[in-house]
N, C-alpha and C positions, 0 to 999 in steps of 0.2 A: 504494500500500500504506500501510496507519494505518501513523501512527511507531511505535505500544504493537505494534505485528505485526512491523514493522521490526527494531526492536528485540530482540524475542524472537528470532527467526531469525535473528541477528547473533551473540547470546548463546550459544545453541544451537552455533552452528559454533563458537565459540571454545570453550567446552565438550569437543567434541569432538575436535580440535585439542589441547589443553591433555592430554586424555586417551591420545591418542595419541602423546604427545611423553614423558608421564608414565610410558607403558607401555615405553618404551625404556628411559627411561633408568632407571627403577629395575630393570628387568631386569637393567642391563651387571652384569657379577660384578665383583670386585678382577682384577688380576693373576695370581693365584697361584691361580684358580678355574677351575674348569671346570663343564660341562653333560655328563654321564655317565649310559646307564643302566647302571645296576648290577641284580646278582643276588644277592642276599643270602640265598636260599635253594632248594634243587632244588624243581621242581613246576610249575604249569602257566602259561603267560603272565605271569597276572599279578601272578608273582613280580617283574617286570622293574619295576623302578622308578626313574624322571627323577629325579635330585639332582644336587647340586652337589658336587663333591670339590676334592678339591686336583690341581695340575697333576702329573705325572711328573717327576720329580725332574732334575738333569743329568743328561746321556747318560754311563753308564759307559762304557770301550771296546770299541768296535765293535755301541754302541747307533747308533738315527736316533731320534730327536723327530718326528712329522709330524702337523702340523695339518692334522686330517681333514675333508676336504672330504664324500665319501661313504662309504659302506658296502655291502658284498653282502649279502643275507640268505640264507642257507643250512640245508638240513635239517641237517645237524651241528650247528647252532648250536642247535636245538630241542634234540636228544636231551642236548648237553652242560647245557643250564636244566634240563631233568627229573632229572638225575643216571645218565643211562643211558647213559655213553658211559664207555669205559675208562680215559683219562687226561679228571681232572678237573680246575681251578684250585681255588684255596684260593677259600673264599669269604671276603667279598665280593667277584664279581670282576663284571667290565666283558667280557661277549663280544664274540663278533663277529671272524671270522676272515680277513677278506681289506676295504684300505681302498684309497680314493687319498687324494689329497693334496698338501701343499706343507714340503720339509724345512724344520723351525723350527730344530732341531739335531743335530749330530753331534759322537761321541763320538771319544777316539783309537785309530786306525787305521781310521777310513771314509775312503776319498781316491772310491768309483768315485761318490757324490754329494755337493756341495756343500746349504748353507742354497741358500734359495730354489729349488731343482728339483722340478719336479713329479713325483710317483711314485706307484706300486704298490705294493703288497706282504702281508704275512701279518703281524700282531701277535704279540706275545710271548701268551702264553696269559694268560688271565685280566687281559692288559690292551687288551683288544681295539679292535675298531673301533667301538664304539657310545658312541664319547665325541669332543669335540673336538681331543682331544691324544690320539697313540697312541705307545708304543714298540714300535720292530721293531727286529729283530738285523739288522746289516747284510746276511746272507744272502738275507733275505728281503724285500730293494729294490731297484725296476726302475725306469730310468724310464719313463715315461707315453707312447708313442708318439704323438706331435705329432697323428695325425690324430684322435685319442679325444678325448673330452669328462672331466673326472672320474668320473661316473657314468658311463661305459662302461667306464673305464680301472678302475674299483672290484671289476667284477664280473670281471677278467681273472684271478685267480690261479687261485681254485676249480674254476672249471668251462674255462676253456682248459687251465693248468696239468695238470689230471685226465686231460681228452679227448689231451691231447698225448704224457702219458706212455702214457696205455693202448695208445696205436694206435699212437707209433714207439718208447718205450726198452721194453714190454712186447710187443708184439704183432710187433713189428717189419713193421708194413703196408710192402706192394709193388704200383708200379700193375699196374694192371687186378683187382687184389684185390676181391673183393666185400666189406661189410660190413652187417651188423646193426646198427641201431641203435635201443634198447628208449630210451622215454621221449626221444624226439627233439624235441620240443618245447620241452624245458625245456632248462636251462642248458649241464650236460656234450652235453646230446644234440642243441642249436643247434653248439655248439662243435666236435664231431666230425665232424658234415657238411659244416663249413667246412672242416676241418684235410683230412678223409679226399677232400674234392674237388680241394682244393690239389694236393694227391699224387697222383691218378691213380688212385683208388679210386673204385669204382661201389659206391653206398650203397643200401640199402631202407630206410627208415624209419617203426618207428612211432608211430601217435599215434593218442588215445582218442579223437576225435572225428574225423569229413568236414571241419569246418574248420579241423583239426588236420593233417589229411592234405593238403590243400591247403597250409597255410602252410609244411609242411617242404619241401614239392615247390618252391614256392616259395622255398625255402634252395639249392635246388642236388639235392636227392634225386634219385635215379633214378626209384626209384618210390616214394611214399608209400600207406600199409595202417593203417586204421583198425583195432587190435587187438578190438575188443569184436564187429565184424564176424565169423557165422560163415566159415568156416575160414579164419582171417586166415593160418594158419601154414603151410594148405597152396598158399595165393595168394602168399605169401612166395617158396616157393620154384619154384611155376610161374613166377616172374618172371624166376630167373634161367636157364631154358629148362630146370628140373631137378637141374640143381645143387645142390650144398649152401654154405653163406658158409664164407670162409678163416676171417673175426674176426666175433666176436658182440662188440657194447659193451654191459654187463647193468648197471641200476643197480636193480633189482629182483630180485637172484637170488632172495630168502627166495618169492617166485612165480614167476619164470620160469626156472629154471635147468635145472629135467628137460627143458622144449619146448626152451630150447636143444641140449642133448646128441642130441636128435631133427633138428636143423638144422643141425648144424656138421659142415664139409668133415672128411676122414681127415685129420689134422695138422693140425686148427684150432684155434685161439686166443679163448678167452674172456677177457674182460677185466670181472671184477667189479670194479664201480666204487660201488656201493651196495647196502645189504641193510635191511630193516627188522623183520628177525626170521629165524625157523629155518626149515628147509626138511629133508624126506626126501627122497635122491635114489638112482636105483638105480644102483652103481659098473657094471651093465654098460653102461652109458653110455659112459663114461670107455673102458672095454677095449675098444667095440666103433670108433670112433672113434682112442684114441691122443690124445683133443686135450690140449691144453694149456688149462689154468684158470688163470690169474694175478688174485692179490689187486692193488686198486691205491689205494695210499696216498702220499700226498704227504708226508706225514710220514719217506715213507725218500729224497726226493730228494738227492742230492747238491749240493753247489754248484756243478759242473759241471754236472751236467743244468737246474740252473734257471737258468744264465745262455745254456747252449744253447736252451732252451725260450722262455725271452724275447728273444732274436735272432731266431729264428724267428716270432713274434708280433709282433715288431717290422717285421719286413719283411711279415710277410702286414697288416698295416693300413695299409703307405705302397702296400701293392700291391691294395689293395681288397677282400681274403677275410676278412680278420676283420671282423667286425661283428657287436658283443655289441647284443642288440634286449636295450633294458630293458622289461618289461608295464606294471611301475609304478613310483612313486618317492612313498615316506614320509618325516615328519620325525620328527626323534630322538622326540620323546613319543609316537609312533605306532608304534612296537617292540611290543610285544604283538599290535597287529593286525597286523605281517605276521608275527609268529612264527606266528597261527594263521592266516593265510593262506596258507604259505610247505607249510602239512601238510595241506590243504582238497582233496578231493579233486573233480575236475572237470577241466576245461581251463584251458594256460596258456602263455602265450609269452614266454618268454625268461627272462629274470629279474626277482627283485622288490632294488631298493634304496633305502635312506636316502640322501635326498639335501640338500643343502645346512646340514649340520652345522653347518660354520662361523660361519654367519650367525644360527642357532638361538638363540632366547630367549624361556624361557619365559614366557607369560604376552602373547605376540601373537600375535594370531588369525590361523593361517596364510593367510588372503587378503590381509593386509601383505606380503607376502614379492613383492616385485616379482623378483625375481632368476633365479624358475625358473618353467617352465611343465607345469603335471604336469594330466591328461587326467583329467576323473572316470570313479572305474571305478565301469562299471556294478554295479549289485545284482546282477545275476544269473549274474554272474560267481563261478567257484570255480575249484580250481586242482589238476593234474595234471601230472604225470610230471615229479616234481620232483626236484632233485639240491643 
């Protein structure tokens, strides 16, 4: 090789090199900084905007500090950016309602986690999970059961915490119980066919596509039922020899809530777990029936039901039935595209989350990131039966 070519190609890599050394470090922030998206106003994605803020202050008592590894993404998180949810934050605020993590600090009266424990939990409102540093109230801090990764352990509050209230403190599921389960594919509706198999419950599930129907079957279902198939609802219940279900799981009432009322056992239990608008339904449903409809919000948990509920999901992951299937995994500047991913309607499996926060800095090209391994999703992927 000429030295004048030698040379160049020498220069070149040092260039390169020098650029990528340059991209670090003026990335790092001070101390006292973080990498946050904020919301600074209701409306649509891309409201969500990457900056820099200041860290959360010391822990008051019976605050935790946790330096956020991942993030869940969640349809509540959309409706709270639009401004269509009933409790809002002050703006500006930092969404993002279920994180993992590593405790930075705690405030006085936390003893049940020390600094350096890995965890779960729910953010204070409006200081959510979509930043490096998150504050949680002590209520809302589990640890991380040893056999989860961050990003599994991220996506435990929302959608197991949901599916576990619905089906044992509401429902009060009993084996050999039959259940429904509407949008089984996605988060709450992976999570119930876990929780409800655990238990002794024989599930139907459905899902919008044949390879939707396949992969819940593939979850442990009984029978999986393509919904968009004509008479999904009367295949439903030829399954159970004629029957009707004890518990329907609805995370779609604003559509499916009359077909329910048509499918549920004399003293069955509805368990509304999401809505995306209004619905007419006829009360002789309700009279002919007797079932029961319960609203189900995590917002009315007690602190006894969520240290019960995290016991319980602590032992189903050293015993192999939980298993959060993440679809995909975004970095923090990519928050707009899974918010409109998160509402796309199509097919989808499991959950969508932010992943490797920590490590975040803007201004490198995420195929530096040697740390995680995230699958390209196809194009012609969209997304259904989300929770």
């Amino acid at each position: 090789m000429p030295f004048s070519l030698m040379s160049a190609v020498l220069l070149s890599i040092v260039l390169v090199l020098w650029t990528l050394v340059y991209q670090v470090t003026s990335s790092e922030l001070d101390n006292e900084k973080m990498y946050a998206v904020q919301c600074k106003r209701w409306g649509e994605p891309k409201v969500l905007e990457l900056t820099t803020v200041n860290k959360p202050p010391p822990c008051q008592p019976n605050e935790v500090l946790v330096k956020v590894v991942a993030a869940g993404i969640n349809p509540v998180e959309t409706y709270i950016r639009s401004g269509q949810y009933p409790t809002l934050p002050d703006l500006p605020a930092i969404l993002g309602t279920e994180v993992s993590g590593v405790v930075e600090q705690v405030g006085k009266g936390v003893t049940h986690v020390k600094v350096g424990d890995k965890v779960f939990g729910k953010p204070i409102l409006g200081k959510g999970g979509y930043s490096q540093y998150a504050k949680l109230n002590k209520l809302d801090v589990y640890h991380i059961p040893p056999q989860l990764s961050f990003s599994e352990a991220a996506v435990l509050y929302v959608s197991y915490f949901t599916a576990y209230r619905a089906l044992h403190f509401k429902a009060q599921m009993k084996p050999g119980e039959w259940v429904l389960v509407h949008g089984a594919t996605g988060g709450v509706g992976t999570a119930a066919i876990q929780i409800a198999k655990a238990h002794g419950l024989k599930v139907v599930a459905f899902a919008g596509t044949d390879s939707g129907k396949k992969y819940v079957e593939s979850l442990g279902a009984d029978v999986g039922i393509n919904y968009n198939d004509i008479g999904c609802y009367d295949l439903a219940i030829q399954s159970l020899g004629g029957k009707k279900f004890d518990i329907v799981l609805e995370p779609f009432s604003n559509v499916m809530l009359s077909n329910d009322l048509s499918m549920i056992n004399k003293k069955g239990r509805i368990c509304v777990v999401g809505s995306r608008g209004q619905i007419q339904v006829n009360p002789r449903g309700f009279m002919q029936t007797e079932a029961q409809i319960f609203g189900v919000s995590l917002l009315s948990q007690t602190p006894e039901e969520g240290r019960h509920t995290a016991a319980v999901l602590t032992r189903g992951a050293a015993e192999g039935w939980v298993k959060p299937n993440i679809n995909y995994e975004f970095f923090l500047d990519e928050v707009p595209e899974a918010h409109k991913a998160i509402m796309r309607p199509g097919t989808h499996r499991g959950k969508l989350v932010i992943s490797n926060i920590d490590k975040f800095y803007h201004g490198i090209p995420h195929e530096n990131y040697t740390t995680m391994y995230v699958l390209s999703m196809p194009t012609t992927v969209v997304y259904d039966d989300l929770d």
